[in-house]
N, C-alpha and C positions, 0 to 999 in steps of 0.2 A: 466289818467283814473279816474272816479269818484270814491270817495271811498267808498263800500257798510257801508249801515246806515241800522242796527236795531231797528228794532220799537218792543217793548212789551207789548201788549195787554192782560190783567188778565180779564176773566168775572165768572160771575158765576147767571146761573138760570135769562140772559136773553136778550133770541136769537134774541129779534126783536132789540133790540137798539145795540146790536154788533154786529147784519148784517152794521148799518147806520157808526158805529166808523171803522168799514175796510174796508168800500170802501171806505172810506174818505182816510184812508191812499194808497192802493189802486190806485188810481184816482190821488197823488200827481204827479205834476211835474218832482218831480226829482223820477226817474225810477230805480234807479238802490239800490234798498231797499229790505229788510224780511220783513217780518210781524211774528210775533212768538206769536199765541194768545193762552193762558193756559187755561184751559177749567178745574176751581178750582170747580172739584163735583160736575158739574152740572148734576141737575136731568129733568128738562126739554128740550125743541128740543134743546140745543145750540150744543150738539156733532152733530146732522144731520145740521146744518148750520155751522157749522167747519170745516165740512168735503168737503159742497157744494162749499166754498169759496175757499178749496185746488183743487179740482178737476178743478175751472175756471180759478188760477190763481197760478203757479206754485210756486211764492213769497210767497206763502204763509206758513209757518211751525206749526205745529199742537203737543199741547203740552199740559197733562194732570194730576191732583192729584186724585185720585180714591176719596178720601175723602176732603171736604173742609178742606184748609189750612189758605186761609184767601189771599189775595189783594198779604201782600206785601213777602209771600213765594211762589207767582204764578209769581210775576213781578223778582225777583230771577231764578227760576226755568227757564224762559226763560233768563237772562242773561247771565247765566251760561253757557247754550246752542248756542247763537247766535255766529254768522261768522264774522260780522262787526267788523271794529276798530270803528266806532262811533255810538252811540244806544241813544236812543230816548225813549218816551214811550207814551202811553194814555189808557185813560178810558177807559171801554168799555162804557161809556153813553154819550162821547164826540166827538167830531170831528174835524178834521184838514180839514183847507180851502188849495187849492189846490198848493198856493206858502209855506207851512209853512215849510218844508222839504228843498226846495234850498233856502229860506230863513234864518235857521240856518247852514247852511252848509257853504253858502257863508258868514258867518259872524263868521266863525267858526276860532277860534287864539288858541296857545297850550298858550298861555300866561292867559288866563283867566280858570278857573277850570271848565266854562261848558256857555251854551247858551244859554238864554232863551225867549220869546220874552212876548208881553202884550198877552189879549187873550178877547174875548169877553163871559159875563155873559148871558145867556137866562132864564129868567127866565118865569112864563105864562104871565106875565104883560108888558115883553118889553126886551129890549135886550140893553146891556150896556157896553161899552166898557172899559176894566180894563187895568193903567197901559200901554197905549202907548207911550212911549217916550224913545229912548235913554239912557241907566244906568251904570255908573259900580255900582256896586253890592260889597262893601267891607263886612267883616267881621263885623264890628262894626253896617253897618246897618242892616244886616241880624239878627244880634240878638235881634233887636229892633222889627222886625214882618219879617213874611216870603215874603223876594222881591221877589224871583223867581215864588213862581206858583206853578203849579201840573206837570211841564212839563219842559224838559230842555235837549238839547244834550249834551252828554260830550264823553269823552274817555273810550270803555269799560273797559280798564286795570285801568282807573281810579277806578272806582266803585267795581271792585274787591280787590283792593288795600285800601278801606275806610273800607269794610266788607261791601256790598250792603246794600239792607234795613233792619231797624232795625225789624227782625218779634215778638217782643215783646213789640213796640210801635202798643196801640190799635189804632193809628190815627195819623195825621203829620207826617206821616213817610216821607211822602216829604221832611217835610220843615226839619227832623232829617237829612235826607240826603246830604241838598245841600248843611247845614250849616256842614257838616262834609267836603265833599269834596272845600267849600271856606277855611276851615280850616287849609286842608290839601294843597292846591294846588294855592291858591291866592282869588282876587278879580272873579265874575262873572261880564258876558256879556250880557244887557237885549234888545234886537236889538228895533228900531221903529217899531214897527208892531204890528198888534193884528187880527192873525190869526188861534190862537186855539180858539176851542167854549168848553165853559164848561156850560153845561145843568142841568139847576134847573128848565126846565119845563114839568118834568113827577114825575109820583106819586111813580117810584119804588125808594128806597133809595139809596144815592150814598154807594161807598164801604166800607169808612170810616164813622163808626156811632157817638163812642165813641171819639167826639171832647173834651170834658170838661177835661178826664182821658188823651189825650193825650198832650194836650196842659201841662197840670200838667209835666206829665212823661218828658217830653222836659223841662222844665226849671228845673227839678232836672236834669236831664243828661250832658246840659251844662252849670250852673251854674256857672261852675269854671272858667268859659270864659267870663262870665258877669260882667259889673260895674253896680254899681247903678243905673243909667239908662235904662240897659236893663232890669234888673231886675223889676223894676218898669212898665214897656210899658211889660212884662209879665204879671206882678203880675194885671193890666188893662185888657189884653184881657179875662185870666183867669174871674174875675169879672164879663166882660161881656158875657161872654159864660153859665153864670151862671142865667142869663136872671134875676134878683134881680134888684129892685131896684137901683138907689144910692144913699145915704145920702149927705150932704153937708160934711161931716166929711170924706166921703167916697171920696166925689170931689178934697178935702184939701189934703189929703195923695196919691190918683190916679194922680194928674191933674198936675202934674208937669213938668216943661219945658223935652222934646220935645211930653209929650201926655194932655197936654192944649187943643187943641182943640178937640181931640175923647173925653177926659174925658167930657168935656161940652157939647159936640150933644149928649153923651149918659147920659147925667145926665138928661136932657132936656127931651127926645125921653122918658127913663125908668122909667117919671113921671110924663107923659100925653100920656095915652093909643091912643087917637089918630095921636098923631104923630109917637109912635109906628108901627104905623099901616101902615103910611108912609113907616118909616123908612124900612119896612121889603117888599117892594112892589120895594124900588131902589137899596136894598146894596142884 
């Protein structure tokens, strides 16, 4: 028998694009799934579309904080809840293509600590495909930048067992996450495929605002698991999150073997506005 997969959907204040992120799951292939969408104090229609999606489709589970808690005490809240040995999750401003579900499933090993696959970028200018290929996913390069994504199957008792997401990381709570349970549990699994969409072309803001604070908070958190090198391919993205400039002095001390070349497209990119301009139309 297939084993039921939990999916956890957090939205908050907006009903037209998490009507789109649950039929997508919904609509998957592989049928024998929850849907558990947390309804974090919403004050526009998204309870009357919460409600309409439990009424059409019984997979569905409805689950709510009277007062905003924030993303990742909603994606919690439903974990804690779900039935599943194996959980999943998404945006609510994103969506899964119709194989992406038997596609982690079927690529699903206790040997690797979770599954993840590439996923496609949309932004208003074009659509880009992130990261398809075949990965394992160690330790050493997860702390170099976040391989996995926003999105990854693993074992619920996993994720209970890490202490789920961190709700005091104001952002990357992801990538705080997966890099806990590679930690704890082994290398990860990045399948060929790129069947999640994650959507940058609508004007409401995704859930995570405060990238700069959490990228920070993450590199004090696992610090003590970092060499020189990771440190360094932080102490760069930190930099460039920071949307500054770089000096040449800035390139000499960033630019060091293995972030050589980011350090140079952005030394390049964040000191001719027009190629900025690019750069911010493909990544």
């Amino acid at each position: 028998m297939q084993p039921l997969v939990s999916i956890y959907l957090p939205t908050h204040n907006r009903a037209d694009l998490l009507a789109r992120a649950a039929r997508s799951v919904l609509t998957q292939r592989y049928q024998h799934i929850e849907l558990l969408i947390v309804d974090d104090g919403s004050t526009d229609g998204t309870a009357e579309t919460i409600s309409r999606l439990a009424q059409e489709d019984h997979r569905v589970r409805a689950l709510r904080h009277a007062e905003p808690r924030g993303a990742p005490s909603a994606r919690n809240l439903a974990i804690c809840a779900a039935k599943g040995d194996l959980i999943t999750g998404i945006d609510d401003d994103d969506e899964m293509l119709p194989q992406h579900i038997v596609s982690l499933v079927a690529a699903f090993d206790h040997r690797y600590s979770l599954i993840c696959s590439g996923f496609v970028r949309k932004t208003k200018t074009g659509s880009r495909i992130i990261a398809k290929s075949r990965k394992v996913i160690s330790l050493d390069e997860q702390l170099m930048r976040n391989h996995v994504g926003n999105a990854a199957l693993t074992l619920r008792t996993r994720l209970l067992e890490v202490g789920l997401f961190d709700e005091s990381m104001p952002a990357w709570q992801d990538y705080d996450l997966w890099t806990r349970l590679i930690t704890r549990f082994g290398s990860a699994l990045r399948i060929a495929a790129a069947d999640h969409v994650v959507h940058l072309d609508h004007n409401s803001p995704r859930i995570s605002r405060r990238t700069l604070e959490g990228a920070e908070r993450f590199m004090t958190k696992h610090s003590s698991l970092m060499s020189d090198k990771h440190k360094i391919s932080q102490e760069l993205e930190i930099f460039m999150l920071r949307s500054n400039p770089m000096s040449s002095a800035d390139l000499i001390r960033l630019g060091r073997s293995p972030n050589l070349l980011r350090s140079l497209r952005y030394f390049v990119t964040s000191n001719a506005s027009w190629l900025r301009d690019i750069r911010d139309q493909i990544s």
